[in-house]
C-alpha positions in Angstrom: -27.5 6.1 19.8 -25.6 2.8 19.8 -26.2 -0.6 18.6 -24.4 -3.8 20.0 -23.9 -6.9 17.2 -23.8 -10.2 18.6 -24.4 -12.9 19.7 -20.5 -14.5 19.5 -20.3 -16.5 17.3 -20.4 -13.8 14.5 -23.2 -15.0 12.4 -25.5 -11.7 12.7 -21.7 -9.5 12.2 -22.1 -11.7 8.8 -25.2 -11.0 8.2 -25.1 -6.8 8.7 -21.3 -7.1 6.7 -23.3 -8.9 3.8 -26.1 -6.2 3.5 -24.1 -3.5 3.9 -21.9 -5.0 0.6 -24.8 -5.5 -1.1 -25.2 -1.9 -1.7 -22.1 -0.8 -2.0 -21.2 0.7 -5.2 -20.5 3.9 -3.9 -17.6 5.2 -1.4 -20.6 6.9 0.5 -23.8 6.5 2.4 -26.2 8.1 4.2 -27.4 6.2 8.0 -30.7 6.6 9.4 -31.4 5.2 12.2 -34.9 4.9 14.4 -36.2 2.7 17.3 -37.3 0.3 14.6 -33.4 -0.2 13.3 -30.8 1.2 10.6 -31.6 2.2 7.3 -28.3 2.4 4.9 -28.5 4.4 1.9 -26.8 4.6 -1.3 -27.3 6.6 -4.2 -25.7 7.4 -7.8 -26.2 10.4 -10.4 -29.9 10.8 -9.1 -30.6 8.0 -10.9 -30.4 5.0 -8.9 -30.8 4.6 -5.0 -30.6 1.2 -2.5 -31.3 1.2 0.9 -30.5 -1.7 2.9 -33.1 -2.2 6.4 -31.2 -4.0 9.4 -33.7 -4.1 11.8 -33.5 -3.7 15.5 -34.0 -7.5 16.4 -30.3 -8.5 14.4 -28.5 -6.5 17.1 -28.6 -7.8 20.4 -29.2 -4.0 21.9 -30.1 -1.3 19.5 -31.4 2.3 21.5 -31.7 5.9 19.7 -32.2 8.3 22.5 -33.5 10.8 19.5 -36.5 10.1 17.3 -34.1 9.6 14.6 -30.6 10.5 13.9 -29.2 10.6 10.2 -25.3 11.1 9.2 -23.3 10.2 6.3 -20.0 8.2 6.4 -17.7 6.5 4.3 -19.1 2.7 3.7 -15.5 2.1 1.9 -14.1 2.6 5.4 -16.7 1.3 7.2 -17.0 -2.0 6.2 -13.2 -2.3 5.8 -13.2 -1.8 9.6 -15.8 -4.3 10.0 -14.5 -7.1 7.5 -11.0 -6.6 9.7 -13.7 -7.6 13.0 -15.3 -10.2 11.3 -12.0 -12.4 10.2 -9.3 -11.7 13.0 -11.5 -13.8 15.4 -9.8 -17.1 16.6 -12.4 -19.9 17.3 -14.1 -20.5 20.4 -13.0 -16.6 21.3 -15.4 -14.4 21.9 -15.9 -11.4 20.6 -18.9 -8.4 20.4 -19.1 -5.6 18.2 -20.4 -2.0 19.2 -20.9 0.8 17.3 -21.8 4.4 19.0 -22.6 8.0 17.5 -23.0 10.4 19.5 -24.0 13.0 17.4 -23.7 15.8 14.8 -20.0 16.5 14.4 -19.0 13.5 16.5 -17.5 10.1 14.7 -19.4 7.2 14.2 -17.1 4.6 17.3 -17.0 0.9 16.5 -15.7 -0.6 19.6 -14.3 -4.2 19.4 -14.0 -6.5 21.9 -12.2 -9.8 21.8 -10.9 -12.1 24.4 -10.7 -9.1 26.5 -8.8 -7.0 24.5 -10.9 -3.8 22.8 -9.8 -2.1 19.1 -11.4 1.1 18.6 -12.1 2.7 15.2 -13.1 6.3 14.2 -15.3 6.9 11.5 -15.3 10.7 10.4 -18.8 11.7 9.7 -20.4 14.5 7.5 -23.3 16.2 6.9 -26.3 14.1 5.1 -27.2 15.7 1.7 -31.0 15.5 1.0 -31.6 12.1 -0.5 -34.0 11.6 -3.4 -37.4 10.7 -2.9 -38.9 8.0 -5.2 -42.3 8.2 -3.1 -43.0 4.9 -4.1 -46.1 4.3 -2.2 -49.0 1.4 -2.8 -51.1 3.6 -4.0 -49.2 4.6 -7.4 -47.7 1.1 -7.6 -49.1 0.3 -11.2 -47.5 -3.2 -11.9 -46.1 -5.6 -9.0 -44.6 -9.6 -8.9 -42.8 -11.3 -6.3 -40.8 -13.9 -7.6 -38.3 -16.3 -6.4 -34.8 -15.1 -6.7 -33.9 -18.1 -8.6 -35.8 -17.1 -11.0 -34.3 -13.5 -11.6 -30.6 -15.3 -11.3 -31.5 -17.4 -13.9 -32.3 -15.1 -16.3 -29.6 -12.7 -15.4 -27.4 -15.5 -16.5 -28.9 -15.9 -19.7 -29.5 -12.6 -20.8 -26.8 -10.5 -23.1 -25.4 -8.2 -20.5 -23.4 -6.2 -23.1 -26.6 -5.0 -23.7 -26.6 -1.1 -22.3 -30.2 -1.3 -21.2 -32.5 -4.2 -19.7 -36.2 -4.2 -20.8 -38.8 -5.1 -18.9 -42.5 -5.9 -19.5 -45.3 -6.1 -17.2 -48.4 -6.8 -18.7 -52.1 -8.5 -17.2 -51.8 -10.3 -20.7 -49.0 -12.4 -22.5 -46.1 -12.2 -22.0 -47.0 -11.5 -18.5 -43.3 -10.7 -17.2 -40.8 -10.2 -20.0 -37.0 -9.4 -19.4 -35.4 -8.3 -22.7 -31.4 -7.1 -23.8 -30.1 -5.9 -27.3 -26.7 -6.7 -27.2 -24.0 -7.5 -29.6 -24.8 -11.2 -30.4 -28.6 -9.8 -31.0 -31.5 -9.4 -29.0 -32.5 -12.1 -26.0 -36.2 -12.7 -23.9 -36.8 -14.0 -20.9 -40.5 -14.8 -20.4 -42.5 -15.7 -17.2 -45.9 -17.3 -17.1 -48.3 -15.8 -14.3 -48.6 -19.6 -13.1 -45.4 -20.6 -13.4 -43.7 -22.3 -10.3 -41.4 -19.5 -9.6 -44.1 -16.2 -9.0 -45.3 -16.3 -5.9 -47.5 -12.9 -6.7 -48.7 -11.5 -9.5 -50.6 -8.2 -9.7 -50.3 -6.4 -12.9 -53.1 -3.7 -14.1 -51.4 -2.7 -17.3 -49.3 -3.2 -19.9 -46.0 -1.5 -19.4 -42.4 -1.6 -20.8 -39.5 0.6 -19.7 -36.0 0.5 -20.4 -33.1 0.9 -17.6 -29.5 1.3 -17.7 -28.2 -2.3 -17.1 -24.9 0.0 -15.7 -27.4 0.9 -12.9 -28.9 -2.2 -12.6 -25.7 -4.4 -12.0 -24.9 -3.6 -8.3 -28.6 -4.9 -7.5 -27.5 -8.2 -8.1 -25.0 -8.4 -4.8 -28.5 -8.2 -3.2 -30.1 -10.7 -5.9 -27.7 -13.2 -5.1 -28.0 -13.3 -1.3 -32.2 -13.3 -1.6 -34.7 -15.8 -1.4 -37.4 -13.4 -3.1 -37.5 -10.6 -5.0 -40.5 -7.8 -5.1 -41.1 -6.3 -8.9 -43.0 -2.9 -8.8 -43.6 -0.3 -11.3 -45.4 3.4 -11.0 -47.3 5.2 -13.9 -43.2 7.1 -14.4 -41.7 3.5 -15.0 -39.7 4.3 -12.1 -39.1 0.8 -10.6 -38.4 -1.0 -7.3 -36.9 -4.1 -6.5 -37.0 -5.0 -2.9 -35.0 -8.4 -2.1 -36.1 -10.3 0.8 -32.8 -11.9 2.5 -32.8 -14.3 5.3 -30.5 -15.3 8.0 -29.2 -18.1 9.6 -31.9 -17.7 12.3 -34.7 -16.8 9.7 -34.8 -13.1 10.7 -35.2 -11.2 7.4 -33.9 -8.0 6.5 -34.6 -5.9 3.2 -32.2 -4.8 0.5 -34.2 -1.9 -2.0 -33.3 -0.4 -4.9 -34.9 2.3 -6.9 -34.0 3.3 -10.7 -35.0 5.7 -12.9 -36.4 4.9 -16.7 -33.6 5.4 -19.2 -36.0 6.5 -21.3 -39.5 6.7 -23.3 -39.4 3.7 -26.3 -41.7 4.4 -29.3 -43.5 1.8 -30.4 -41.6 0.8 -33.8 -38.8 0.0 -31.4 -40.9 -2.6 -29.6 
């Protein structure tokens, strides 16, 4: 398959460069890519995985000739080749970014063009290892909020991040959407109404509260900070998702997911 990036001015190279970083917190990840676009996948200790959807419309060409093709490639390398694409061009030069695979055992090709002169990188490529499978569908979604990013950033500045885990509560009663750390100046809460300004959605069935490695947690909020809105969801497990919503110059939107395991079961004396 290949995929083209454009147009020239480099806005939608951005764009991919910054969703690929915001998922980036390990040297590896596994591509996927369909007729509907590229899906970027990163995962740690089977305890965390983010997947970061470009879809077909950023590129200005995007074709699989297969249903699907899946590889796995160094995102270290990769996007070093692409940050070098996105700052060596002059102004008013124009450039365009393609990338090609061609296959299993072939490299992944990023072909650049600028002002006429091309620059070819090889990626080597390996083998996909089965990914985990959260199998987060609707149906066992127990607890869900969509909030403003704002919101989350606000209180991910004023929570106690030496705190090893981050609580959170999701209750149809008060306190509604609770964010709580135990760290070494005490513990700190962050509480959201249902009405307030900032929830845009606010579907919760029961009362839950899970804990999470804030370790796990932290590389979610390269995607937090570049989002307009953030999706909250919780299954019967406490497994939870985050999916951030992230726009783009020219409103396209694109999804950044991350999925994390509970860190563990919490008596209720602790609470």
């Amino acid at each position: 398959g290949h995929a083209v990036l454009g147009p020239a001015s480099g806005q939608r190279e951005r764009y991919a460069l910054s969703l690929l970083r915001a998922v980036h917190f390990q040297d590896y990840a596994t591509c996927f890519a369909t007729a509907s676009g590229l899906r970027v996948t990163v995962e740690d200790a089977k305890c965390i995985q983010a997947n970061a959807f470009i879809q077909a419309e950023i590129f200005q060409e995007f074709s699989v000739q297969e249903e699907s093709v899946m590889f796995r490639v160094s995102l270290s390398v990769l996007l070093d080749c692409l940050t070098i694409f996105g700052t060596s061009s002059l102004p008013g030069t124009s450039t365009a970014l393609r990338m090609c695979y061609r296959g299993y055992g072939h490299p992944l090709m990023l072909f650049l063009e600028e002002g006429g002169v091309v620059t070819v990188c090889k990626i080597h490529t390996q083998e996909p290892d089965e990914l985990l499978d959260f199998d987060f569908c609707s149906t066992k979604v127990v607890n869900k909020i969509i909030l403003q990013s704002e919101g989350l950033r606000e209180a991910f500045a004023e929570l106690d991040m030496t705190s090893e885990v981050l609580q959170i509560t999701m209750s149809p009663d008060k306190p509604y959407f609770r964010l709580s750390t135990f760290g070494n100046a005490g513990s700190a809460h962050v509480d959201y109404p249902r009405d307030s300004d900032l929830m845009e959605a606010f579907h919760c069935n029961q009362t839950q509260t899970n804990r999470y490695k804030i370790s796990l947690l932290k590389p979610s909020t390269k995607a937090l900070a570049l989002s307009c809105k953030v999706s909250i969801r919780t299954d019967a497990q406490g497994f939870l998702s985050l999916q951030y919503m992230i726009r783009n110059e020219d409103g396209q939107i694109c999804f950044v997911e991350y999925y994390c395991c509970p860190d563990e079961n919490i008596t209720e004396a602790e609470l």
